[in-house]
C-alpha positions as CSV (number, residue, x, y, z in Angstrom):
1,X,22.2,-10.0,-12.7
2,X,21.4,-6.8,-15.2
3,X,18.1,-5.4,-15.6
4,X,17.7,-6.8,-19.2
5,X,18.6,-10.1,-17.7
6,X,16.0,-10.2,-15.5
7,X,13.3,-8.8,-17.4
8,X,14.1,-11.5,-20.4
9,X,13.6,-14.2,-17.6
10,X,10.4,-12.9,-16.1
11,X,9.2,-12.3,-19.8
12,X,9.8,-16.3,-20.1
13,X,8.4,-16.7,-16.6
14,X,5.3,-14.9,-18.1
15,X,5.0,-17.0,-21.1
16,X,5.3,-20.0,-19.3
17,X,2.6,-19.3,-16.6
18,X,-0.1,-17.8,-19.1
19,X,0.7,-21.5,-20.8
20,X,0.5,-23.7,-18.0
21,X,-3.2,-21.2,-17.5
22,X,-4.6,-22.3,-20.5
23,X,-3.5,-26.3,-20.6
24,X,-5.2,-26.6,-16.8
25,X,-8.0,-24.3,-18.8
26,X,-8.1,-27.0,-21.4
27,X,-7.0,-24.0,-23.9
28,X,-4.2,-25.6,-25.0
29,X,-2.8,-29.2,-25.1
30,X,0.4,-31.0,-24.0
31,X,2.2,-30.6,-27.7
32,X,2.0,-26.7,-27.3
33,X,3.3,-26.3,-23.7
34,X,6.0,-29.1,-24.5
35,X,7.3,-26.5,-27.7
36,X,7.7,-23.7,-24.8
37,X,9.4,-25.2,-22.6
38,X,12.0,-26.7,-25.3
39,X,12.7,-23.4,-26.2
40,X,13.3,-22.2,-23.3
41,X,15.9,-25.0,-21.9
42,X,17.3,-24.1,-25.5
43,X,17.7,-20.4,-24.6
44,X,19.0,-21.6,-21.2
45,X,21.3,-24.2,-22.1
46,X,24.6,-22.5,-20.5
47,X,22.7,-21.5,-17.4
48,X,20.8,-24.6,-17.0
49,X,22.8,-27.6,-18.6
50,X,21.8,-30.2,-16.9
51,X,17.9,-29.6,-17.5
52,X,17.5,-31.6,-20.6
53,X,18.3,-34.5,-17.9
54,X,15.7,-33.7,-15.3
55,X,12.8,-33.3,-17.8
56,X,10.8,-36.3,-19.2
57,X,9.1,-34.9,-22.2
58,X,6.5,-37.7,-22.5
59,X,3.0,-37.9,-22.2
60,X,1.4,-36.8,-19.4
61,X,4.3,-35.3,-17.9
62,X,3.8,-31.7,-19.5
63,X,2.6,-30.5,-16.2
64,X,5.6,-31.8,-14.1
65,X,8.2,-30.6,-16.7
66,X,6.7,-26.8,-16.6
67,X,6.8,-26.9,-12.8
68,X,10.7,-27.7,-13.4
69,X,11.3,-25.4,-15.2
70,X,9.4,-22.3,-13.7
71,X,11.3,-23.1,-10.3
72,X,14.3,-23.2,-11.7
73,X,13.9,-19.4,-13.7
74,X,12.3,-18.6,-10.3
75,X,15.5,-19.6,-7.9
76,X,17.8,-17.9,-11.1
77,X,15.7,-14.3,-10.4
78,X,16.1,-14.6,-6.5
79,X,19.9,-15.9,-6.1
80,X,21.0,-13.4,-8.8
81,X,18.7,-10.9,-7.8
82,X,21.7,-8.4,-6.3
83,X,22.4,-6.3,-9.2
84,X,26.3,-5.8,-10.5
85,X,26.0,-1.8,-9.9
86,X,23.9,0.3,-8.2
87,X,23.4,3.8,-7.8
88,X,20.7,3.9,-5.5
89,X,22.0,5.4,-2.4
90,X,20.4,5.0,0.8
91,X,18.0,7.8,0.7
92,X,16.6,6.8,-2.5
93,X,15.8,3.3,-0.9
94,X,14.1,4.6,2.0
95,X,11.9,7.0,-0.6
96,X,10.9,3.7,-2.4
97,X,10.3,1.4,0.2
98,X,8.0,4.2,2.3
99,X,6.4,5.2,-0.9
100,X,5.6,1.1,-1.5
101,X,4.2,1.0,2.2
102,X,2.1,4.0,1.7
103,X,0.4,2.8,-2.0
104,X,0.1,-1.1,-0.7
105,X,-3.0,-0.2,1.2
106,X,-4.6,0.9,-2.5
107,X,-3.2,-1.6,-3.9
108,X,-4.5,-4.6,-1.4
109,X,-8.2,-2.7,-1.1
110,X,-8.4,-2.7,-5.2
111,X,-7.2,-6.6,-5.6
112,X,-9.5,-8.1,-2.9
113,X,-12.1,-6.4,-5.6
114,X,-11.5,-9.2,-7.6
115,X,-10.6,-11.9,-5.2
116,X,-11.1,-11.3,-1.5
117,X,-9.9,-14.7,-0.4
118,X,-6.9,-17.1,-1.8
119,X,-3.5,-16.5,-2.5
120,X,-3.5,-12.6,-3.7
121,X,-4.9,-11.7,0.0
122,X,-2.0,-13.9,1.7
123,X,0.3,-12.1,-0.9
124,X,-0.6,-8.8,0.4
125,X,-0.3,-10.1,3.9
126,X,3.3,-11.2,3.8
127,X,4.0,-8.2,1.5
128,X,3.0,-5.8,4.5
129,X,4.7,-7.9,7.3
130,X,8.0,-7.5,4.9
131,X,7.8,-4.2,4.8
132,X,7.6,-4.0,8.1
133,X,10.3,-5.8,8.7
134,X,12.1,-4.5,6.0
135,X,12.9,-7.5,4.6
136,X,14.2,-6.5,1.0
137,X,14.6,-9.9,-0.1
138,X,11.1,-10.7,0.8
139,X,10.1,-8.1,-0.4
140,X,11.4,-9.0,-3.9
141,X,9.3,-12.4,-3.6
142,X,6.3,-10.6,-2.2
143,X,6.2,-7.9,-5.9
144,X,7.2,-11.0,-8.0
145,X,4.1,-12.9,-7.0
146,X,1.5,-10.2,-7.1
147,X,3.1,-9.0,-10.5
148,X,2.7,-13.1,-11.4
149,X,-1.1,-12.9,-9.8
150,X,-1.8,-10.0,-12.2
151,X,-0.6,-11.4,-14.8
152,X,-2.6,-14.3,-15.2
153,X,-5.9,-12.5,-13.8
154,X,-5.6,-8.9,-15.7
155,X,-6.9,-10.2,-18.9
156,X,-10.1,-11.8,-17.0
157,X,-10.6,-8.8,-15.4
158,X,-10.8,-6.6,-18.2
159,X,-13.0,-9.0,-20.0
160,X,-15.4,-9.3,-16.8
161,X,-18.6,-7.4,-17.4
162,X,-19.4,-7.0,-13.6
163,X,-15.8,-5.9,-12.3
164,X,-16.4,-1.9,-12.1
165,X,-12.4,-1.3,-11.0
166,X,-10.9,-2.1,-14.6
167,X,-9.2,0.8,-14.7
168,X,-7.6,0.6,-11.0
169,X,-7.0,-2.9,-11.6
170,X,-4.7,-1.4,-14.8
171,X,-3.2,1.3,-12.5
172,X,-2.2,-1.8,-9.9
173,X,-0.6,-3.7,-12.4
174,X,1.2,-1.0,-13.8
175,X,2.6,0.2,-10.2
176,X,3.5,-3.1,-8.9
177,X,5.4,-3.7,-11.7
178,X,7.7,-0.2,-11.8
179,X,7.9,-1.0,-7.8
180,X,9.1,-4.4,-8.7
181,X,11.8,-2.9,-11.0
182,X,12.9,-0.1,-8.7
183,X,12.9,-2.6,-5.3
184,X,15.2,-5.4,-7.5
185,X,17.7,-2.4,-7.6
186,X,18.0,-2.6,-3.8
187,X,20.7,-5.3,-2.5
188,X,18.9,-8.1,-0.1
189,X,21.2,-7.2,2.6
190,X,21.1,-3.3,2.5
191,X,20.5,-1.9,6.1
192,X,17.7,0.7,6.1
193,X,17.7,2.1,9.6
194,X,20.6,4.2,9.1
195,X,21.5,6.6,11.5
196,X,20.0,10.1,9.7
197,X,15.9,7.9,9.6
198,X,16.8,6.8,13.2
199,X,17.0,10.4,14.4
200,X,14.2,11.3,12.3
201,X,11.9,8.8,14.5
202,X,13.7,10.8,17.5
203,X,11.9,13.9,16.6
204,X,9.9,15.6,19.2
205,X,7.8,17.8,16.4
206,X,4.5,16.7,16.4
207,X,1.8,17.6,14.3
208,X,-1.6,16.6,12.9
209,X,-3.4,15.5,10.0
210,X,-7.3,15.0,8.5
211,X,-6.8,12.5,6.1
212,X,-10.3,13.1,4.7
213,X,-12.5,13.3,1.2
214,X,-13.1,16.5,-0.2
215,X,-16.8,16.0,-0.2
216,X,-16.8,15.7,3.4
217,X,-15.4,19.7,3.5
218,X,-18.8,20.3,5.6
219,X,-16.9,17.9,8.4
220,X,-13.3,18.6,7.9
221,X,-13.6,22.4,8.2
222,X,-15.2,21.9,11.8
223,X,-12.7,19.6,12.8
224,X,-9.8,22.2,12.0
225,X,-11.9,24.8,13.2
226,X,-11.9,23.1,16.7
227,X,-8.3,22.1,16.4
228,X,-6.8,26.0,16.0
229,X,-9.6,27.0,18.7
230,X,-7.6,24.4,21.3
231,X,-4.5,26.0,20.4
232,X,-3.2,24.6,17.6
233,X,-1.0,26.3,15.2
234,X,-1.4,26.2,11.3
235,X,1.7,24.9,10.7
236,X,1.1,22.2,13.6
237,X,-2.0,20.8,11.3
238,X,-2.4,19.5,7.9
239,X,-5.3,19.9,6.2
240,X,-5.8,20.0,2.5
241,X,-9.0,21.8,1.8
242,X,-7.8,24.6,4.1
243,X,-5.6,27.3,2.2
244,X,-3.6,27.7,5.6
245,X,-3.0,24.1,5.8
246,X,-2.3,23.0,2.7
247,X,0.7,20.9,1.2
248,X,3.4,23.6,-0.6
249,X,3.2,24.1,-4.0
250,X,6.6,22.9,-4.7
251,X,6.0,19.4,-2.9
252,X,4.0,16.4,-4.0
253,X,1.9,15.0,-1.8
254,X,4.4,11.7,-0.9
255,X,7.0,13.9,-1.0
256,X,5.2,16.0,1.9
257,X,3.8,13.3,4.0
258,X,7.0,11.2,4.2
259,X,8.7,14.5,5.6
260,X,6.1,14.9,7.9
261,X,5.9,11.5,9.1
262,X,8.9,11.7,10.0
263,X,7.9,13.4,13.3
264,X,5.1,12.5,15.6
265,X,2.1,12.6,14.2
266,X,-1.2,12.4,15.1
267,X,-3.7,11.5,12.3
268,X,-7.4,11.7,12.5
269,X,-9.5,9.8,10.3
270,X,-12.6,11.3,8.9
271,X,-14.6,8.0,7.5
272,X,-17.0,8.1,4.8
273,X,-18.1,5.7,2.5
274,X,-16.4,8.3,-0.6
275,X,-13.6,8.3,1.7
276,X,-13.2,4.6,0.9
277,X,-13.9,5.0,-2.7
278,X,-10.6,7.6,-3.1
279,X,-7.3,6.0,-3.7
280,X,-5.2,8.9,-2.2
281,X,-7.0,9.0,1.0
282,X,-6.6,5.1,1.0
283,X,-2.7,5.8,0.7
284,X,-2.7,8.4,3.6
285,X,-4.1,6.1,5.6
286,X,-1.8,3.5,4.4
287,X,1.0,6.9,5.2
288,X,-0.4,5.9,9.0
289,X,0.1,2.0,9.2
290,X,3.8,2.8,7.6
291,X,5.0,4.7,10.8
292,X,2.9,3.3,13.1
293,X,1.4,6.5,14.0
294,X,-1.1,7.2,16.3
295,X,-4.5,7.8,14.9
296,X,-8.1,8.6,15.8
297,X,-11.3,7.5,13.7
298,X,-13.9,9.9,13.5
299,X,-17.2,9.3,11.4
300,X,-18.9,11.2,9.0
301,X,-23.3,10.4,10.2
302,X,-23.9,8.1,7.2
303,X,-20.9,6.2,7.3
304,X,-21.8,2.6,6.3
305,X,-20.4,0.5,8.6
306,X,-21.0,-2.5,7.2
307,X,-19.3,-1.6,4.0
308,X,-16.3,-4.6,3.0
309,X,-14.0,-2.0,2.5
310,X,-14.0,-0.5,5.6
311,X,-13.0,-4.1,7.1
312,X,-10.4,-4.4,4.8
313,X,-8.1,-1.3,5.9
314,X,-4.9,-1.8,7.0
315,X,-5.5,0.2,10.5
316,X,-7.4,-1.3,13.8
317,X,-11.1,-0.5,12.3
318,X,-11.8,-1.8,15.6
319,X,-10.7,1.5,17.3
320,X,-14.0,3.7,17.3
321,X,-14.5,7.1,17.4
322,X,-16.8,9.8,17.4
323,X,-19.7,9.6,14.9
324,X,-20.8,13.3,14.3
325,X,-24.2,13.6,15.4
326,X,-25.5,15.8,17.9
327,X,-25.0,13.3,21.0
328,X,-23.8,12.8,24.1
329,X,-21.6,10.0,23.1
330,X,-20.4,12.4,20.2
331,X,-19.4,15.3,22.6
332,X,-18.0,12.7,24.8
333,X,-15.2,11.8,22.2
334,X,-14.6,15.2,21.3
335,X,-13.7,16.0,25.0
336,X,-11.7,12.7,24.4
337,X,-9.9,14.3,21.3
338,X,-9.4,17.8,23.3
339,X,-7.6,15.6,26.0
340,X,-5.1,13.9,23.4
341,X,-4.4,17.1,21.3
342,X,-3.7,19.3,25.0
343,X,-1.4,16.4,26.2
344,X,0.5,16.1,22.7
345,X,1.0,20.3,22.3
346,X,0.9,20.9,26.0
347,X,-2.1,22.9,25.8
348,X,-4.0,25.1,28.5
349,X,-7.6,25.8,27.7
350,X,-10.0,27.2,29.4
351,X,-12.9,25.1,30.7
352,X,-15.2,27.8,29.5
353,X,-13.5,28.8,26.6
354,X,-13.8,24.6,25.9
355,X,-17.5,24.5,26.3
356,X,-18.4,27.0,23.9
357,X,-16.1,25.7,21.3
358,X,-17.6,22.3,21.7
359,X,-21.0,23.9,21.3
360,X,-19.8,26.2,18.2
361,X,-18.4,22.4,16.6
362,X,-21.9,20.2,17.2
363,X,-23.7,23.7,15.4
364,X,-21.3,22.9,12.5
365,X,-21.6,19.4,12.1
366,X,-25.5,19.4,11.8
C-alpha cells in the first residue's frame, strides 16, 4: 500500500469516527451516519465487494453497520501496511524508532493531562512495551490509536477552558501523526538489532549526564563541579549549561544524545517541579528508559513530591536519591554517588581530598 493510499483510508477512518462521536453524542442521527457509510462502501466497492451484503442499513442498526465498516478499513491499513518501496535503510529506522522512544515520555506525561485513566494511558503503555520490544507492527497499531484518540479528543480540548496544555496537546498531535507516517515506512518484519547497534551496546565508553532545568543552574553547577573534582574529564560529562560540557554546535540535541547513548552512560537526575514542566528534559529522561541506562535521582530542596507528574515518569520514581539540603542523609548519598562514579571511571581519590570536596559541594548547594 502507497502513502496516498493509506492516508485516503485513515482520512475515511477519521470521518467515520468523528461521526459515530456525535450520533453516541446525540449530535447527529442515524440518516446522516447511514449517508457516510454508503459512501464509503461506494468508494470501496472493488476492495470490499462483498460489504453491501454484510450491512443491514435499517433502523437501529446504524451503530452495527459503522463498526463493520471501521474494522474492515482498519484490517485493510494493517495487512497492507508494508509499503511497495522503501528507501529507508536500516539506520534511518533505528534514528526514528529511538527518536519515538525518547519523545513518548512527553508525549504520555502531556495526554494523561487530559485523561489520566482509560484507554489513551493503556495506549501509551503498550506503545512503550512495543518499543521495547521492537515490535514494528505493534508499533503501527500503538500510533494509529493514539492518532485516533486525538482525533476525536483535540477539538474538546481546545475548546476546554480549564485545560492549560492546548498548545502541547497541538504539538502531540502533530508529532504522533508525522511518527505515524515515518514508522508505516518501516516493514513489520524488519530486524533492528543489526550487527553495527549491537556493537554499539558493546561499548566500554562510559560517560555521564545532568539531565536538568536551567533554572536549577544554582544545583547543576555543583554537581559538575564535584564530578571533575572526582576525576572526571569534560568530555566524560554532559552538561548543558556548562560551556565545557555542552552539546557541539553542529549537533542537535537527539542527534547528540542517541550517539552518546550508545555507550554506557550514567545519568543523574536533577528533579524539580520546573524540571517536570520542560518537555526536553522530560525527553532526556525518556533518552534513559530507551537504553535502559543506569540512573541516579537527585533532588532539588523544594521538590514537590507529591506532584502527579512526578508519578507518572517513565523511570523507577521509586529509586531515591539525595535531596540537597545540608544533611547527613544528603552527604551520605553523595559518598554513595562518589562510590558509583570511582567504580564506573576507575577512579583514585583521596580520602582527604574527598572530604573537602564534599564540604566545598554542601557550601554550594545552600
Amino acid at each position: 500500500m502507497n502513502i496516498e493510499k493509506k492516508n485516503f483510508i485513515q482520512e475515511y477512518i477519521k470521518q467515520l469516527k468523528r461521526e459515530i462521536y456525535l450520533f453516541n453524542k446525540g449530535s447527529s442521527d442515524e440518516a446522516t451516519l447511514f449517508d457516510l457509510i454508503t459512501e464509503i462502501v461506494g468508494v470501496f466497492s472493488k476492495d470490499f465487494p462483498d460489504l453491501q451484503k454484510d450491512l443491514s442499513f435499517n433502523n437501529g442498526t446504524a451503530m452495527r453497520d459503522a463498526r463493520i465498516v471501521l474494522g474492515l478499513l482498519n484490517k485493510e491499513l494493517i495487512e497492507n501496511s508494508i509499503p511497495e518501496q522503501t528507501n529507508t535503510d536500516y539506520s534511518e529506522n533505528i534514528d526514528i524508532l529511538n527518536q519515538l522512544r525518547i519523545e513518548t515520555a512527553s508525549f504520555k506525561d502531556t495526554a494523561l493531562t487530559w485523561e489520566k485513566h482509560g484507554n489513551i494511558c493503556n495506549y501509551f503503555e503498550q506503545l512503550e512495551q512495543s518499543l521495547n520490544d521492537n515490535n514494528i507492527k505493534a508499533i503501527k497499531v500503538c500510533l494509529q490509536l493514539i492518532d485516533d484518540w486525538y482525533n476525536q479528543t483535540l477539538e474538546r480540548i481546545i475548546n476546554a477552558r480549564y485545560c492549560s496544555h492546548k498548545n502541547e496537546h497541538k504539538n502531540n498531535a502533530a508529532k504522533i501523526k508525522q511518527f505515524l507516517d515515518k514508522v508505516s515506512l518501516i516493514p513489520d518484519n524488519c530486524i533492528i538489532q543489526n550487527e553495527d547497534t549491537l556493537k554499539a551496546k558493546t561499548s566500554n565508553k562510559s560517560i555521564i549526564f545532568i539531565s536538568h532545568s536551567s533554572a536549577d543552574k544554582k544545583y547543576g553547577d555543583a554537581l559538575r563541579k564535584f564530578i571533575i573534582g572526582l576525576g572526571v574529564k569534560d568530555e566524560q560529562l554532559i552538561y548543558t549549561s556548562h560551556p565545557l560540557n555542552k552539546i557541539p554546535l553542529d549537533k542537535n540535541i537527539y542527534e547528540y544524545l542517541r550517539e552518546n547513548f550508545n555507550n554506557k552512560v550514567f545519568m543523574i537526575i536533577l528533579w524539580s517541579d520546573t524540571y517536570l514542566e520542560s518537555p526536553a528534559c522530560l525527553n532526556e529522561m525518556g533518552a534513559a528508559w530507551v537504553t535502559q541506562s543506569d540512573y541516579t535521582n537527585i533532588y532539588n530542596p523544594n521538590f514537590t513530591f507529591g506532584n502527579p507528574k512526578y508519578h507518572q515518569c517513565a523511570v523507577d520514581t521509586r529509586k531515591m536519591g539525595a535531596v540537597l539540603r545540608n544533611d547527613e542523609h544528603c552527604k551520605a548519598n553523595m559518598i554513595e554517588l562518589k562510590n558509583k562514579i570511582s567504580k564506573l571511571f576507575n577512579l583514585k581519590i583521596d580520602e582527604k581530598h574527598f572530604m573537602v570536596l564534599l564540604d566545598e559541594f554542601i557550601k554550594d548547594i545552600e
